[in-house]
C-alpha positions in Angstrom: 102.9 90.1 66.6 101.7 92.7 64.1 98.4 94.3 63.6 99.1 95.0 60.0 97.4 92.7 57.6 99.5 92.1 54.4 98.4 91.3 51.0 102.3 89.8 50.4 104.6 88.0 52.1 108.3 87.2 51.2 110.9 86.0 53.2 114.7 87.1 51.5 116.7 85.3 54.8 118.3 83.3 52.4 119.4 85.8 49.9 122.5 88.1 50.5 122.9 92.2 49.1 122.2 93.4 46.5 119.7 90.4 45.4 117.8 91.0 48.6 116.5 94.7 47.0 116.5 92.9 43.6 113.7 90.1 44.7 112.0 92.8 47.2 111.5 95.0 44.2 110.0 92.5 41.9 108.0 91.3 44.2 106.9 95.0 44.5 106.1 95.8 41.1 103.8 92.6 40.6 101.4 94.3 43.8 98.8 97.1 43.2 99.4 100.5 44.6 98.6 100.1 48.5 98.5 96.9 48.9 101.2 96.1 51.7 104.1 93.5 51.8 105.6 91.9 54.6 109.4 91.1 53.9 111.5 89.0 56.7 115.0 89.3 56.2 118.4 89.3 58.2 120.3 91.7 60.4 123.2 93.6 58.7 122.7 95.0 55.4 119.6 93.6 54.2 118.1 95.9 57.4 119.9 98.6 56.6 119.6 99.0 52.8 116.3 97.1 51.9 114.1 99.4 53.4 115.9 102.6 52.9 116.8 101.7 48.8 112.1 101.2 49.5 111.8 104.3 50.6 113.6 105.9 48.1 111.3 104.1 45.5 108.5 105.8 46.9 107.2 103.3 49.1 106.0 103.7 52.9 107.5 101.5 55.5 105.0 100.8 57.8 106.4 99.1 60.5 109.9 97.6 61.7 110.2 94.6 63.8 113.0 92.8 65.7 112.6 89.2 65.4 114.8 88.8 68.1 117.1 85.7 66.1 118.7 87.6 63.7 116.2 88.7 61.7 113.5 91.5 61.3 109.8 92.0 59.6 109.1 95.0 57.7 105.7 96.1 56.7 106.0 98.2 53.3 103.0 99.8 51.7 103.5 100.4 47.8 103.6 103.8 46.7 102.2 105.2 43.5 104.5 106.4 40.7 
């Protein structure tokens, strides 16, 4: 599927906006600086937002994958601060 290896993995399907950020970011902060996190979560907003409001953190989204059932995988590395 991926050729990424991630340290983290959290799945926020069940989780609607804005505590799918919320959890991605604590999740986040508990990681050392590049170490990478793998975060499934549904189409709609969480895909929009989640990785954009990451970005914005200063973290590097790796990679973006279509599921293909309604969700996706993203790949983040954390930045440093």
């Amino acid at each position: 599927m991926s050729d990424i290896k991630a340290d983290v993995f959290l799945d926020i399907t069940n989780l609607v906006c804005p505590m799918t950020f919320v959890k991605a970011k604590a999740t986040m902060e508990d990681m050392e600086v590049g170490q990478i996190i793998e975060i499934r979560m549904n189409e709609g907003e969480p895909i929009q937002n989640v990785p954009r409001s990451l970005k914005e953190e200063g973290h590097e989204i790796l990679k973006v994958i279509n599921n293909n059932d309604g969700t996706y995988t993203i790949f983040v590395k954390k930045g440093g601060q």
